[in-house]
N, C-alpha and C positions, 0 to 999 in steps of 0.2 A: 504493500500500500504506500502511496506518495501522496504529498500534496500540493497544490499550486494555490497560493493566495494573490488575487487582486486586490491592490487596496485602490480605491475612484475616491481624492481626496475632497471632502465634504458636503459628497453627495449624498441628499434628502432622499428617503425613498419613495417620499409621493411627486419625487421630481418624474420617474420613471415611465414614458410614454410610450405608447407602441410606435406613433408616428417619429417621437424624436430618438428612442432608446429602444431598437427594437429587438437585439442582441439579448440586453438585459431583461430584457419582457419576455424573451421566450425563456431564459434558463429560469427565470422566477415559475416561468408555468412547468417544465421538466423538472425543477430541483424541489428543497424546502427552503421555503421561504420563512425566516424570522420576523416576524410580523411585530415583536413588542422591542428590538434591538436597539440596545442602547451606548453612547457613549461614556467615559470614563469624566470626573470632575477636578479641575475644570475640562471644557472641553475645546481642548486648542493641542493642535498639531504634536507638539514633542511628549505633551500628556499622552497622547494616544499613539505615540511612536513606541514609547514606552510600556504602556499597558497592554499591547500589545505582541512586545516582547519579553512580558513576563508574566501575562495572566495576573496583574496585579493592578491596585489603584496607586495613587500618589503616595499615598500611605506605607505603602511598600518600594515601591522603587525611587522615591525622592525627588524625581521630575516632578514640582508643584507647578509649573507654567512655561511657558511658552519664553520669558523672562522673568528672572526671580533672583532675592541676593543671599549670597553665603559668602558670611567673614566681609561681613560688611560692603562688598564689592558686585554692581551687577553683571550676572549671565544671561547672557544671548547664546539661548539654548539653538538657535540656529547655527550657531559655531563650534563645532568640533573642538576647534582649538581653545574657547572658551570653558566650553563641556571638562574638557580634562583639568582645567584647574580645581574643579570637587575629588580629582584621587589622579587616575593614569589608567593608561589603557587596558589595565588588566585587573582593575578594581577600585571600587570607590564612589565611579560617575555614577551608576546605576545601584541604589541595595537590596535588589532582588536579583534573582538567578533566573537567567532569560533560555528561551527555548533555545537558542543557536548553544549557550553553552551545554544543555544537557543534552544537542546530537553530539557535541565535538565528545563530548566527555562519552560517549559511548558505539563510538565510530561512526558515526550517522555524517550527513553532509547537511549542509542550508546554501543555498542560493540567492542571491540577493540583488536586484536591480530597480535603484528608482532614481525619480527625478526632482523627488522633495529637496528640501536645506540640506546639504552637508551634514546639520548636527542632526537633524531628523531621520536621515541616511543611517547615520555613525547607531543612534540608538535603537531603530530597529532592526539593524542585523548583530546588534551587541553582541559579541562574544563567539560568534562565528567568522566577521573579516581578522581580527588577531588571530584566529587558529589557522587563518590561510586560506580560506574558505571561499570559493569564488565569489566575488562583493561586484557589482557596476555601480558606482554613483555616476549617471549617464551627465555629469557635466564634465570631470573628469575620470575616468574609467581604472586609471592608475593610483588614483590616492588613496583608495582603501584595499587592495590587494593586487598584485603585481607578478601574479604569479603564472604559468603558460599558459593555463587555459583562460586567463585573460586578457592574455598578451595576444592569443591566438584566436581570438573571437572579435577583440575592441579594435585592434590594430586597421583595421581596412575602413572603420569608421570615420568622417573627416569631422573638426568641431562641430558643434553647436552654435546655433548662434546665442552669445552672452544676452542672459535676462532676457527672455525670450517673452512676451506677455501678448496675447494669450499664448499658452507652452503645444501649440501644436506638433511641432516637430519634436519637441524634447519627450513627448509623451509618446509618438510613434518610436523611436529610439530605444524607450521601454522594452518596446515590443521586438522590435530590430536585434536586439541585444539576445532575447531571450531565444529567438529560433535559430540566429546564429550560433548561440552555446548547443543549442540540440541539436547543430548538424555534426558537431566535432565533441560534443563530450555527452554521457549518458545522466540525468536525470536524474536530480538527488531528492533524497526521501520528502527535503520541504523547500518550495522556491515561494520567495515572497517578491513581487512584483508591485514597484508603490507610483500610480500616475498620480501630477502635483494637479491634474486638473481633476474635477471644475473648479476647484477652490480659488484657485488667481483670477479666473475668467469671473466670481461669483463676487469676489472685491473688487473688483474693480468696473462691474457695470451691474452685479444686481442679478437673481435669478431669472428674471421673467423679460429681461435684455432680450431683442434678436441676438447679438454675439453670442450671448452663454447658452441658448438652445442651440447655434452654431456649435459651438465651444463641445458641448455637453453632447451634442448628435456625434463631435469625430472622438469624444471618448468611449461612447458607444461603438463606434466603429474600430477602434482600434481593440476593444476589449475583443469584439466579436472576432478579431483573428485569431484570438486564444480560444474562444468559446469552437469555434470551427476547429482549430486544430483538436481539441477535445471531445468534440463529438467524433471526429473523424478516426481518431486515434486512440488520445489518454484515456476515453472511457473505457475503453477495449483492453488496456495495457493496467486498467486497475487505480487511475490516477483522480484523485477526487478532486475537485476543482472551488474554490469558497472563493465569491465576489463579496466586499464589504466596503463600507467606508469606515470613518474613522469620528466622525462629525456632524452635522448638519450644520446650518447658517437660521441667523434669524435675518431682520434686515434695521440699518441705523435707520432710527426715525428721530434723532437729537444727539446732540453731541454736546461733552463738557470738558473741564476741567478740571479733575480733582485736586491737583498741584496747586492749579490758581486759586481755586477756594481756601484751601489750608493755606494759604501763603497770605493773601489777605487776611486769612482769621486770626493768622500774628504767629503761626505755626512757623517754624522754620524746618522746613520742608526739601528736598532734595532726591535725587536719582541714584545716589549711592550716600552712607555715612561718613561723611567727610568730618573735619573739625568743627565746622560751620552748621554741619547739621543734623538736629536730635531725632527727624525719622525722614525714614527714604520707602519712596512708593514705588511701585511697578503696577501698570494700569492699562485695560483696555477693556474686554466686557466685567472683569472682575478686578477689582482694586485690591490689590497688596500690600500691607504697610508695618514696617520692622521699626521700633522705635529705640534708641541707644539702651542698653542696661533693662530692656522690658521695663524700663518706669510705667510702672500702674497708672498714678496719675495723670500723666501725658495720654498712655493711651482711653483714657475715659475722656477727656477733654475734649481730644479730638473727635472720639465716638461721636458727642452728643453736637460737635459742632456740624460735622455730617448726617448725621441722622435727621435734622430736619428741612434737608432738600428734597425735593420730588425724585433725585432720581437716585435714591439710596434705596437698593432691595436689600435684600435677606443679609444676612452680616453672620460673622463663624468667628472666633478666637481660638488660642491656643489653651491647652489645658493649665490651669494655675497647679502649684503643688498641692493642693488639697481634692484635687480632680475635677472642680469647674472652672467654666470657661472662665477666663481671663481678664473680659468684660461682661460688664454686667449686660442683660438687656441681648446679649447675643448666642447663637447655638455653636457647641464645639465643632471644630474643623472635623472630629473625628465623626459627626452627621451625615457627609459625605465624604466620605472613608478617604481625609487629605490632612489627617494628623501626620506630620513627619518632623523629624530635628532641625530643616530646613523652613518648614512651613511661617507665614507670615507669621508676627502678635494678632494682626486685625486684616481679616479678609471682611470683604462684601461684593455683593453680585449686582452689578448697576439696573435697575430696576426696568421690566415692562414699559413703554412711553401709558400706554393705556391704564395703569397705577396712578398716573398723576391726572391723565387728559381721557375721556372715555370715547372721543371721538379719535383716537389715535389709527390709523392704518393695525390690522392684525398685524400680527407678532413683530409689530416696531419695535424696537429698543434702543435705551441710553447704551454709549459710545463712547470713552474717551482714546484717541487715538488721531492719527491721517487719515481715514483712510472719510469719503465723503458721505453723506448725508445719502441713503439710497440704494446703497450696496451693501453687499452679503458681509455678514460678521457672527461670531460665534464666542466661546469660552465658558459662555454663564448655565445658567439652571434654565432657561426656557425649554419646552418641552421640542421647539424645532432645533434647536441647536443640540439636545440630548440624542436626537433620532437618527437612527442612522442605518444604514443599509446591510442587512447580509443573508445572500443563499447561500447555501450548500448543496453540492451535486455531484454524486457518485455511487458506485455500489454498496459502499457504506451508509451512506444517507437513505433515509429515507426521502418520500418527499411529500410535496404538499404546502401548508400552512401550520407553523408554530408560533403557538396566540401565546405562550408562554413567554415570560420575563427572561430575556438573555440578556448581554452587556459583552462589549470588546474583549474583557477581561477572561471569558469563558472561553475562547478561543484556544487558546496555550493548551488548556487539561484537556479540551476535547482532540486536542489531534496528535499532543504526547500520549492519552492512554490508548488513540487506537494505535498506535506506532507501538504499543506496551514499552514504552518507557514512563519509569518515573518521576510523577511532581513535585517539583521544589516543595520544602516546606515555605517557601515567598509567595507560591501564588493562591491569590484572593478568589478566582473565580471559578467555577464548578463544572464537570462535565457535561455537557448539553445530552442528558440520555436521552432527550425524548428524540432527538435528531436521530439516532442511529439504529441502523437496521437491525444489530443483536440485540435491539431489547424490549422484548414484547411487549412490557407492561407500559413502555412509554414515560418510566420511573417518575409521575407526575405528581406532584404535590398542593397542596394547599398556599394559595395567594393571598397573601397577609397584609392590611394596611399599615403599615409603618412610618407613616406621617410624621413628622415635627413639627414643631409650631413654637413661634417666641413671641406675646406678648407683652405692650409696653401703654405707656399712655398717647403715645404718636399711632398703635395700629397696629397688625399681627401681620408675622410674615409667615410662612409654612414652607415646607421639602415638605415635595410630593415622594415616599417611598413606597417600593411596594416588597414584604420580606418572600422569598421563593427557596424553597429546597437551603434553608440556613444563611442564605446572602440579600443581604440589600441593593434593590434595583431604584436609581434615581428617575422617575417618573418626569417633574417642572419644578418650578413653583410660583410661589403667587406674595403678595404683599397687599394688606387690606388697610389704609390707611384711615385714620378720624380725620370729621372734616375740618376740626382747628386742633392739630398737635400742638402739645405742651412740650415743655423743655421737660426731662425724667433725671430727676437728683440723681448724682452717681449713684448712691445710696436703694435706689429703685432694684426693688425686686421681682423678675419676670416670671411668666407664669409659662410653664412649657406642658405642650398636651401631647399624648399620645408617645410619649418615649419610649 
């Protein structure tokens, strides 16, 4: 048994139309389809490179976003090179144990060729490009392994063109890459295959753009040279085939400043903790904020001077030594399983536009960042940006429709135990029995509301869970505001329902 994974970076699965995605439409009707499939929190790119490749949340592998700061200093998790100053290439970046190292560790192969960041590259084939392990990062083909059979596959390819946007070529390239390796080398147990679209095409013009049905029809088409060569072949040879994303997109419907705010509010505020400054944020649909020494009082200050904007959702802290959260008035990071030693003092998720304004566009949302007013963006708890795409198709699968709760993170154990290899003790997410064909009973359980909820005198916010088979699936959430919020004494005690 072998695997082939596609990942179609941030593609919705009610994007999927016969007329524009007609590839994807048919293997949804031939294969099973995950109907409740969820992304990892927060939900942005390096999260889910990660989760990914460990069958774990944040929680476990320490990737908490996309940019985030350790030792005072921040990372752009798009950079490789930035990645390794959390340990080296052989441990540290990532603290979980990812499936590339437990084929290496038991003479298995992984295969890896995308066209994401570098550092989003580097983390999803973690622990397989160091053991030598055929790697394509199709911008350069040599930076992550260098070894003949790359040399003898990449070599006749000429660049790229630099920043390509929208990445039509670089995502055929993908593709280029992958049937090139199959005419001169044989097919190792798991290829992970990662297109960077529709996600760039989806920032920078918006799902419902002519380009991004453009954009989104030629990632259909390029997939469906895999889905052909697999119907024509790899089903016959045993080879199970899983298309997924990694995300969904909601869309900006407002845009802020959380810097500007705290900076007017007298805060002295900054990008990293310098001399000059007592907290540093990291910000786009979810706001990060690490205050010098965890001063308590700093971070309540700031809390409440935040929390009565319109576009403050749900908010998380780190666990105090006594076991609550950190701030009063907020729910533990470990809510949505993103407790780690890296983890912010004060997260929050920038709020639904329709929370403040009821005439808001659906699933508009607050924004801090570039990118414009209009276009796709993700990170947060909304339930489009949670959604995310995944079939399965092979003789191992069954198929169909599975209305069951899965998550990215379910991935790893379901394709290490049919390989009968063993699961880390890191990973978070559970074997999908009901997917697979040896198991009659469909090993299905009882779906449990597992909601949170944090009341205050400003209004409640809620995580939507739902518990499955012992794991928590993040659902949206939502923020119920009063129609004139008070300012809440530090001193204020919140009411949590449904823990």
């Amino acid at each position: 048994m072998k695997f082939v994974i596609v990942v179609l970076d941030g593609l919705r699965p009610d994007q999927l139309d016969e007329a524009v995605t007609p590839n994807l439409a048919e293997m949804s009707k031939i294969g099973l389809r995950l109907a409740r499939h969820t992304s990892s929190f927060p939900s942005e790119t390096r999260v889910s490179s990660a989760a990914l490749a460990t069958g774990g949340h944040s929680s476990a592998h320490g990737i908490i976003g996309n940019r985030f700061l350790a030792n005072g200093r921040s990372i752009d998790g798009s950079s490789l090179s930035a990645l390794l100053t959390l340990g080296s290439e052989r441990g540290g970046v990532l603290t979980a144990t990812t499936i590339g190292e437990v084929l290496v560790a038991h003479g298995r192969a992984m295969l890896t060729i995308g066209s994401q960041s570098q550092g989003s590259f580097g983390l999803s084939s973690w622990g397989s490009w160091q053991a030598g392990a055929p790697a394509f990062w199709v911008h350069d083909p040599s930076k992550f392994s260098s070894t003949a059979a790359v040399h003898r596959t990449a070599s006749s390819f000429p660049l790229l063109p630099p920043d390509e946007r929208p990445a039509r070529a670089t995502i055929e390239r993908v593709v280029d890459l992958f049937f090139s390796f199959l005419k001169k080398e044989a097919l190792p147990e798991v290829s992970l295959l990662w297109f960077s679209e529709p996600d760039i095409t989806y920032h920078m013009f918006g799902l419902q753009h002519p380009t991004a049905r453009e954009v989104l029809h030629e990632v259909d088409r390029q997939f469906g040279r895999i889905f052909a060569w697999w119907s024509e072949k790899g089903e016959r040879e045993g080879v199970q085939l899983i298309v997924a994303s990694d995300h969904g997109h909601a869309i900006i419907g407002e845009k802020v400043s959380v810097l500007n705010h705290l900076q007017r509010s007298g805060f002295k505020v900054g990008y990293e903790l310098t001399p000059d400054v007592d907290a540093a944020i990291t910000a786009q649909r979810v706001v990060n904020i690490w205050v010098r020494d965890r001063e308590g009082h700093l971070l309540t200050e700031m809390y409440h001077s935040l929390s009565e904007q319109p576009w403050f959702g749900v908010a998380f802290s780190r666990k105090a030594a006594e076991g609550s959260p950190l701030v009063a008035n907020t729910l533990p990071l470990s809510a949505v399983m993103a407790e780690h030693q890296r983890s912010a003092d004060l997260s929050f998720v920038l709020a639904d536009c329709s929370a403040a304004n009821r005439n808001a566009p659906p699933g508009a949302v607050y924004y801090d960042g570039t990118y414009p007013i209009g276009v796709g963006m993700h990170g947060g708890l909304s339930a489009h940006e949670l959604s995310s795409l995944c079939i399965l198709a092979g003789n191992g699968f069954k198929t169909g429709v599975a209305a069951v709760p899965t998550s990215i993170v379910d991935l790893v154990p379901t394709i290490l135990s049919s390989l009968r290899l063993p699961l880390p003790s890191t990973v978070q997410g559970r074997i999908i029995h009901e997917a697979l064909q040896d198991r009659e009973d469909g090993g299905q359980y009882d779906v449990e509301d597992a909601s949170v909820s944090i009341a205050s005198s400003a209004g409640r916010a809620t995580v939507f869970r739902e518990r499955y088979g012992q794991r928590l699936y993040l659902r949206g959430a939502a923020v119920t505001r009063l129609a004139e919020p008070k300012n809440d004494r530090p001193d204020a005690n919140p009411t949590q329902l449904n823990t």
